[in-house]
Each structure stands twice: as structure tokens, then as C-alpha cells.
BATOR-63609 format. One record per residue: x, y, z of N, C-alpha, C, O in turn. Coordinates in steps of 0.05 Angstrom, whole numbers, padded with zeros to 5 digits, always signed. Example, Ala and Ser with C-alpha at 12.3 -4.5 7.8 and 13.67 -1.06 7.14 Angstrom:
2
+00264-00114+00156+00246-00090+00156+00264-00066+00156+00285-00066+00169;+00257-00045+00142+00273-00021+00143+00258+00001+00157+00268+00023+00161;
This chain:
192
+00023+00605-00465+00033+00600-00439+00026+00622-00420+00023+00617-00396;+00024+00644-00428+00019+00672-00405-00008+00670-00398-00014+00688-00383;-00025+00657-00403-00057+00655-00400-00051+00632-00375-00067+00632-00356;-00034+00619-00375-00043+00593-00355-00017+00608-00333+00002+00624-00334;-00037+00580-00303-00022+00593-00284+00000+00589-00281+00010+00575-00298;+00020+00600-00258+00049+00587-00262+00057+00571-00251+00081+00568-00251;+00036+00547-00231+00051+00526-00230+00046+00495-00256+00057+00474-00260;+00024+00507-00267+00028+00501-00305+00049+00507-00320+00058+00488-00333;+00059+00529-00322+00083+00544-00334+00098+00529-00326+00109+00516-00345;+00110+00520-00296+00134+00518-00281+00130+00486-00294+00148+00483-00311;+00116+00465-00291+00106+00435-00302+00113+00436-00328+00131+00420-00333;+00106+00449-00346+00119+00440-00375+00143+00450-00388+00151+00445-00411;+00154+00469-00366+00183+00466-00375+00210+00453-00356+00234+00456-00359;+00191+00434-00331+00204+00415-00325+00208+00393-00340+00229+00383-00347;+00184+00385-00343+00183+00360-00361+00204+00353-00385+00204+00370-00403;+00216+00341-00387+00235+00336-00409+00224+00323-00433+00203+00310-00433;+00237+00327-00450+00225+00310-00482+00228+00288-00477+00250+00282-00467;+00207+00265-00481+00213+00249-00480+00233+00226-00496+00241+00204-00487;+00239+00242-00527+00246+00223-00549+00274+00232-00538+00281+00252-00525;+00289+00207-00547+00319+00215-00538+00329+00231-00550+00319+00232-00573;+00350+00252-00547+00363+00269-00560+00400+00261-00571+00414+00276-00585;+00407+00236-00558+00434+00219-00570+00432+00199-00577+00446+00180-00570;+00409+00196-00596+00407+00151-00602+00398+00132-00582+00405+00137-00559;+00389+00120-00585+00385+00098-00570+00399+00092-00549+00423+00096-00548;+00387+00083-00529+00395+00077-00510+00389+00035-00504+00369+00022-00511;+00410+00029-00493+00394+00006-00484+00387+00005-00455+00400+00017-00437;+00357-00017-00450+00349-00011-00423+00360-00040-00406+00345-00059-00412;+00377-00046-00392+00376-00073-00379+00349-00087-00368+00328-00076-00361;+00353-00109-00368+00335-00125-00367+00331-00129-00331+00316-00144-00319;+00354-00105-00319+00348-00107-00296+00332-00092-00276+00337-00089-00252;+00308-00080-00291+00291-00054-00282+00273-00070-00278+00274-00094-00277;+00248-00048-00275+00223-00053-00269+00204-00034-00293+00205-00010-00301;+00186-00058-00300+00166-00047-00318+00152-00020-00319+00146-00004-00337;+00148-00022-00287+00131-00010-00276+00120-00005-00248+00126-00025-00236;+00110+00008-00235+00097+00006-00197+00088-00025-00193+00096-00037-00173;+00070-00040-00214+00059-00056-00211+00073-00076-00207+00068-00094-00191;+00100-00075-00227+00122-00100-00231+00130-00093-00194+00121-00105-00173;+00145-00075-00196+00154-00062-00167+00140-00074-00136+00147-00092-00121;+00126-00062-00135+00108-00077-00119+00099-00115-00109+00095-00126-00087;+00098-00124-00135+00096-00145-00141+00114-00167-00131+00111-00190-00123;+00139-00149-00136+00167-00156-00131+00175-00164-00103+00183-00186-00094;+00171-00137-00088+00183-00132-00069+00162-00131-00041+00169-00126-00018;+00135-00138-00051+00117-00132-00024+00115-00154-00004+00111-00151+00020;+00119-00176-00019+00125-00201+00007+00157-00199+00032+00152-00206+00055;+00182-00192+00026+00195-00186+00036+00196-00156+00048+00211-00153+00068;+00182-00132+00039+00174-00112+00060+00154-00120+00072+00156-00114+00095;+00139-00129+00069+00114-00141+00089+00124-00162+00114+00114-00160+00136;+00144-00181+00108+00164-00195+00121+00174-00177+00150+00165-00178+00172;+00195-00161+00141+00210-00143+00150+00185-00125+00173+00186-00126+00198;+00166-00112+00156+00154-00101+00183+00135-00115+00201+00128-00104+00222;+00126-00139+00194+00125-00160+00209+00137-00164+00241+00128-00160+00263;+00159-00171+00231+00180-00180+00247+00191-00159+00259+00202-00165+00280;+00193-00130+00252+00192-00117+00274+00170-00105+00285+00176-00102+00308;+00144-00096+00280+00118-00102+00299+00107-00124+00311+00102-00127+00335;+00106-00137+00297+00092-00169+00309+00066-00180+00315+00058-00197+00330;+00051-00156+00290+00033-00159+00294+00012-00152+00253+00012-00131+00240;+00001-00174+00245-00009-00168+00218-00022-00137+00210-00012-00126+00191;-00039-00126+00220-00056-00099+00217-00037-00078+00226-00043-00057+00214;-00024-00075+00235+00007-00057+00237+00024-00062+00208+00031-00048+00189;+00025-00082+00213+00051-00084+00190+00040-00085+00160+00054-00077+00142;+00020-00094+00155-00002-00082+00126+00001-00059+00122+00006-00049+00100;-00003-00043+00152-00010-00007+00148+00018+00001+00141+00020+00019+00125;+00045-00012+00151+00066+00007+00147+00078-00006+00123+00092+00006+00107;+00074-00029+00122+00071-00038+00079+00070-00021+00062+00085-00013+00043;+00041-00014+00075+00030-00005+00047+00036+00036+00049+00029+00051+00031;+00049+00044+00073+00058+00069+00079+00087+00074+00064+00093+00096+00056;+00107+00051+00060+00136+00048+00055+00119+00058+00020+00119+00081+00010;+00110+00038+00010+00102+00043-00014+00096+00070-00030+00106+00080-00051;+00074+00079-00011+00062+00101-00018+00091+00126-00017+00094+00142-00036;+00108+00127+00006+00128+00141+00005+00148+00137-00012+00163+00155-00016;+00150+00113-00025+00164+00110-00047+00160+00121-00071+00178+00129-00086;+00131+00120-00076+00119+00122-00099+00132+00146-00118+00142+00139-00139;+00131+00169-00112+00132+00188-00117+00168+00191-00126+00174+00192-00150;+00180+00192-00113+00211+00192-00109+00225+00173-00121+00247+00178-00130;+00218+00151-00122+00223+00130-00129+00231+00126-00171+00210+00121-00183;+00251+00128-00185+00258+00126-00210+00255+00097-00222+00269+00077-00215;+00235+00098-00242+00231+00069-00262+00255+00058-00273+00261+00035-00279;+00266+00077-00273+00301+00077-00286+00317+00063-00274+00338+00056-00284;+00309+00057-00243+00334+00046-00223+00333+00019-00232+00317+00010-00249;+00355+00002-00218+00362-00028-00221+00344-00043-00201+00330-00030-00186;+00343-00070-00201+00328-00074-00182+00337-00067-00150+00327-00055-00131;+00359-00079-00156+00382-00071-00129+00377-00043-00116+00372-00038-00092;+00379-00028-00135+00372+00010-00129+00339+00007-00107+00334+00016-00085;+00326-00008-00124+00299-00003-00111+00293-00015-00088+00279-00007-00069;+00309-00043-00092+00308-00051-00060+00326-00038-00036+00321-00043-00013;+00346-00024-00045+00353-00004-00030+00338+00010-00023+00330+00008+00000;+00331+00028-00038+00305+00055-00027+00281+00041-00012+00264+00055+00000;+00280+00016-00014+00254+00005-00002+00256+00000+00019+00238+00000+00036;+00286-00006+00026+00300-00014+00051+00297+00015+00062+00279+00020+00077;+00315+00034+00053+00318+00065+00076+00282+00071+00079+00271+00076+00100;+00269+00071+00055+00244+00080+00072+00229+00068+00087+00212+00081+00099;+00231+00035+00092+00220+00019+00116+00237+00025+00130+00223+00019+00149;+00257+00033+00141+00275+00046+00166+00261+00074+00173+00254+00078+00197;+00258+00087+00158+00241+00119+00157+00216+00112+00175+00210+00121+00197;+00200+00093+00157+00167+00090+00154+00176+00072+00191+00163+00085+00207;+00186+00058+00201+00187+00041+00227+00187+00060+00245+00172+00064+00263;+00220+00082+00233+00224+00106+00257+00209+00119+00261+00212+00128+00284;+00185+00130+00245+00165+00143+00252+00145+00123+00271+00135+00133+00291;+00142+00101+00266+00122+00089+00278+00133+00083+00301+00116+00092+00317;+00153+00072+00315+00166+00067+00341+00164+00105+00352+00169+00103+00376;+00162+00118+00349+00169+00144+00353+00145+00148+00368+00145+00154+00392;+00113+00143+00344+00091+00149+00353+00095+00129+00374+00107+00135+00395;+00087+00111+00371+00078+00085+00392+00092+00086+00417+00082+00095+00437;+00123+00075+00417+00133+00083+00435+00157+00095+00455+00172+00087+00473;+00151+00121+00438+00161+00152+00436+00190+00140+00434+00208+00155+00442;+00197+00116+00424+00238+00105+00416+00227+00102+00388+00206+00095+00378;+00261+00112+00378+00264+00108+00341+00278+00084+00346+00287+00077+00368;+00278+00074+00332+00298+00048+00322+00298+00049+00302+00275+00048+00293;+00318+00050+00281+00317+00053+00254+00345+00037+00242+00354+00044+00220;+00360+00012+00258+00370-00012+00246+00351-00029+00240+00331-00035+00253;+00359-00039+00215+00344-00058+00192+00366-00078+00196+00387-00067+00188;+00370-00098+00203+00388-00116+00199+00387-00134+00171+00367-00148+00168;+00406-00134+00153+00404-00144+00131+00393-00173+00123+00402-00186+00104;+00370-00183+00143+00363-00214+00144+00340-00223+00129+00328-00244+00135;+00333-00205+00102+00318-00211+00093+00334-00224+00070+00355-00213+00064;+00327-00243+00059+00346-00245+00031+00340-00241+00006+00319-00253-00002;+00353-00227-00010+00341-00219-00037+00327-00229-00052+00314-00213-00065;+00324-00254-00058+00312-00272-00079+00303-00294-00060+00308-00317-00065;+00286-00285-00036+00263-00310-00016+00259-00338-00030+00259-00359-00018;+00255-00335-00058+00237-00367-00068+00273-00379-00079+00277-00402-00083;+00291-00360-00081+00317-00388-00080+00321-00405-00055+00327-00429-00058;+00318-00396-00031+00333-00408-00013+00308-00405+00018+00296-00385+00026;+00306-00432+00029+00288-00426+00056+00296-00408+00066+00318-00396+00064;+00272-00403+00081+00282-00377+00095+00279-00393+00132+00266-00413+00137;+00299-00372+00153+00296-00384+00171+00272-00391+00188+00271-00409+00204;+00249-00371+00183+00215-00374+00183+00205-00402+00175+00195-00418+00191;+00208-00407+00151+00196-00431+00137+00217-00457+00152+00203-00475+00160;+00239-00461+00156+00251-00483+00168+00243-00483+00200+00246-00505+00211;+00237-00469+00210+00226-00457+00242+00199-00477+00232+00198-00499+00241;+00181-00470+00216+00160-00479+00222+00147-00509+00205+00125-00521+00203;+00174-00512+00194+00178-00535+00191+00181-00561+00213+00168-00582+00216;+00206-00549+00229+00220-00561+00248+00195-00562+00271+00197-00580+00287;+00172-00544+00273+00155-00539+00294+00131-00564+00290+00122-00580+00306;+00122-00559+00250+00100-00581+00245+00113-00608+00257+00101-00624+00273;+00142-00611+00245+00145-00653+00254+00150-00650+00286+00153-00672+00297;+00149-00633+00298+00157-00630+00333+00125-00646+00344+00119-00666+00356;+00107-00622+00330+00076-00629+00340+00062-00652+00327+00041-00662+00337;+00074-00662+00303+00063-00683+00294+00073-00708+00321+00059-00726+00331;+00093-00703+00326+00110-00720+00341+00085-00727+00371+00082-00749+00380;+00076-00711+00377+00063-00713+00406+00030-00719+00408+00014-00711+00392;+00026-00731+00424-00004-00745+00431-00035-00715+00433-00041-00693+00441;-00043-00741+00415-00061-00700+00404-00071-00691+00427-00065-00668+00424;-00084-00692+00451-00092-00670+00464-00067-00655+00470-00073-00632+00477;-00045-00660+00469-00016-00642+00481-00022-00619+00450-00027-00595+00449;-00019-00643+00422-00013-00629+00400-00035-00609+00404-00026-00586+00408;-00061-00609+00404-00075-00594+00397-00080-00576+00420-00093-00556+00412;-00074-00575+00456-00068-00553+00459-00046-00536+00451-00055-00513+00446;-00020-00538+00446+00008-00514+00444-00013-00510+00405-00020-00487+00399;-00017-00526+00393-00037-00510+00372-00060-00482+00379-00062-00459+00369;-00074-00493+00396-00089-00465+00397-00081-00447+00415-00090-00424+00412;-00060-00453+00439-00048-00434+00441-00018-00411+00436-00009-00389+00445;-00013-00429+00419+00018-00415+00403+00014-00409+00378+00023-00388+00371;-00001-00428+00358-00006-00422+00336-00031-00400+00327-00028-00384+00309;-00060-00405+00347-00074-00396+00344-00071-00369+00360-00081-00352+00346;-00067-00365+00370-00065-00345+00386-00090-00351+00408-00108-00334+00405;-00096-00365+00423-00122-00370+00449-00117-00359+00473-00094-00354+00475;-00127-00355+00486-00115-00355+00509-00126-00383+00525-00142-00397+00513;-00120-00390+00547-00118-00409+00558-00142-00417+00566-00146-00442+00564;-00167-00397+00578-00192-00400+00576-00210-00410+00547-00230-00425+00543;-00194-00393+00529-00215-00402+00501-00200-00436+00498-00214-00455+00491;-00185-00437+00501-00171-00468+00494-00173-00489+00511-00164-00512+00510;-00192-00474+00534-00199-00507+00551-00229-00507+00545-00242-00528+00549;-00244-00479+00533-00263-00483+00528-00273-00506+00496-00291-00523+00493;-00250-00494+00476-00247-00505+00460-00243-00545+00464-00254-00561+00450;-00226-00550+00484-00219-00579+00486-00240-00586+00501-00238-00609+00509;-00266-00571+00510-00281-00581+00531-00266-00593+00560-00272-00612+00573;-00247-00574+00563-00235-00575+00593-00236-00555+00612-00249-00535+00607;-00225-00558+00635-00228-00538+00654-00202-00520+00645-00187-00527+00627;-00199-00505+00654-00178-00482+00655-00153-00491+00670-00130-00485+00664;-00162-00508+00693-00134-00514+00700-00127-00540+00692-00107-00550+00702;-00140-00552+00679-00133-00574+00663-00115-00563+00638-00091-00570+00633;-00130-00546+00626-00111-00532+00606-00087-00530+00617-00068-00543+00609;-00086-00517+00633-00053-00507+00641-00041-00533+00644-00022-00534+00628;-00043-00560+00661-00030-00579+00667-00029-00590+00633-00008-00602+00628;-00040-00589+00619-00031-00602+00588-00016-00580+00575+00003-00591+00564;-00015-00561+00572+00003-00546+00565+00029-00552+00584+00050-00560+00575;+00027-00549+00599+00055-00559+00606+00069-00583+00613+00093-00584+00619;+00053-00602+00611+00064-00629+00599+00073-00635+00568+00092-00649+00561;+00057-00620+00553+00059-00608+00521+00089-00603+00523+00108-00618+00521;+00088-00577+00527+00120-00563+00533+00139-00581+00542+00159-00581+00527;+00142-00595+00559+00154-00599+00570+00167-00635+00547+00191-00643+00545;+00145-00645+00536+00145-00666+00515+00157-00664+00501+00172-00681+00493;+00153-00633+00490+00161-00615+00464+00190-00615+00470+00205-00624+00452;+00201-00605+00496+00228-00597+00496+00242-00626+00490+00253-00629+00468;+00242-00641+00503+00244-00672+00509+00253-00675+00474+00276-00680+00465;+00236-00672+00462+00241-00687+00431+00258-00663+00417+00277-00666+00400;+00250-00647+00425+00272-00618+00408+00308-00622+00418+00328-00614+00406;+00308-00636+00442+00339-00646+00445+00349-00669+00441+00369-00680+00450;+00337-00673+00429+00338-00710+00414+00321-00731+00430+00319-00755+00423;+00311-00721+00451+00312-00746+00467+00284-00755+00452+00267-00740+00441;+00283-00781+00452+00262-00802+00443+00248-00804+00470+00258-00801+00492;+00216-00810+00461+00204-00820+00473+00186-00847+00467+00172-00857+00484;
């Protein structure tokens, strides 16, 4: 050991034995294998979460995959699942406050508890939203349907979407808002 350096020295007499030193232990069945299980687990509802507060996909990938990486390290194989979605939670609060900080120079660092733990038991209010949105647009006469499509769903702007329907621009606008206005019509019951 005196031949090597000392933050070698200082590493192998952190390290603990790994064989147990009181018998067996049992492990619950409520851990994680591993980063990979971890990850696996939990990346569609942090990806969710910073979503919905950027609002935008290539933002919220980057601070995905930043919550992670800050986890990585700190983060114990040993915890419950619960433990880990905790820590996943405070460091997407961390990983946001930094980014509202940069961007625009405000922290915000409430997480409102609206993600729900186990997504594939129960819809989520996303998926009934865009449920409720497909039978709205099925509902309406396709040039209406297929403008509020390319411009709400697709993201267009109003020029690419009259270019798209082979219309003028201010034609677009008068079907979009006959659209809208169709849309609301059936979203309050009213029949047409």
C-alpha cells in the first residue's frame, strides 16, 4: 500500500467487504436490480414531468437525461422503489431550478405531486385530454378537422397550413375559426 498513491490508499479502505459480516440478509422484492432496471422504470414519468414544465421535447430530453446523470452517482441500489422515486423527484426540482435560473434568471422548484406512481394502472389526465380531443375532431367536417390538426397538433403556423390545404392565408384563418368555434359548440354538448 505505501508504493501507491493516496487517493488509492484512501479507495480501498473505504470500500467495505462485500460478504456479509451477520448472516444473511433478505433483499425485498422492492428494489431495483440495477441503473438499467432504474431508469427503465422511472424515465417515462421524469420525462413527463419535465415536459410539462418546459414545453418543449429537446429541453426536456436534455434535463431527463441531466436528473439521471445527477442521480447516478448518489443514488443507493439498496433504496425501495419509493426511496428512488423520491430522489428522482428532489433532483428534477434541483435539475428545473437550475434550468429556470439559467433561462429565465426565476427558480421555481414546486413539483406538484401530479404525476402518478404506477402511469400504466390508471389514465392519466394527458391520455383522456387527448382522447376527448381525437372524438371532438373526428366529430367535425375535414377541412375544419384537418386545419386545428396542423395547426394545434402539428405545430404549423398558419402560412404552412394554408399552404398545406392549398389555401390562401386568410382563408386559413376564417377555417380555423369556424373550426374553433364548431369545436366549442360540440365540447358543450351542443349537437350539430
Amino acid at each position: 500500500m505505501e508504493g501507491r498513491p493516496e487517493s488509492e490508499r484512501r479507495r480501498t479502505t473505504d470500500v467495505q467487504d462485500p460478504t456479509p459480516q451477520r448472516g444473511l440478509q433478505l433483499v425485498s422484492g422492492d428494489g431495483y436490480s440495477g441503473w438499467e432496471s432504474v431508469y427503465r422504470d422511472n424515465v417515462g414519468w421524469v420525462y413527463g414531468l419535465m415536459f410539462s414544465k418546459v414545453g418543449n421535447r429537446a429541453d426536456a430530453e436534455d434535463l431527463t437525461a441531466e436528473v439521471f446523470m445527477a442521480a447516478l452517482r448518489p443514488l443507493r441500489m439498496s433504496a425501495s422503489v419509493a426511496e428512488v422515486r423520491a430522489y428522482l423527484r428532489a433532483t428534477a426540482r434541483t435539475v428545473l431550478a437550475g434550468y429556470w435560473r439559467t433561462r429565465m434568471g426565476r427558480e421555481i422548484t414546486t413539483i406538484v405531486d401530479d404525476i402518478a406512481e404506477d402511469p400504466a394502472d390508471e389514465p392519466t389526465e394527458n391520455a383522456i385530454a387527448v382522447t376527448r380531443a381525437r372524438a371532438l375532431l373526428d366529430r367535425l367536417p375535414d377541412r375544419y378537422r384537418r386545419i386545428l390538426e396542423l395547426r394545434f397538433l402539428q405545430g404549423l403556423s398558419v402560412r404552412d397550413s394554408a399552404t398545406d390545404l392549398g389555401v390562401s392565408v386568410a382563408n386559413a384563418k376564417v377555417l380555423q375559426h369556424r373550426a374553433l368555434q364548431m369545436a366549442a359548440q360540440f365540447s358543450e354538448g351542443g349537437a350539430r
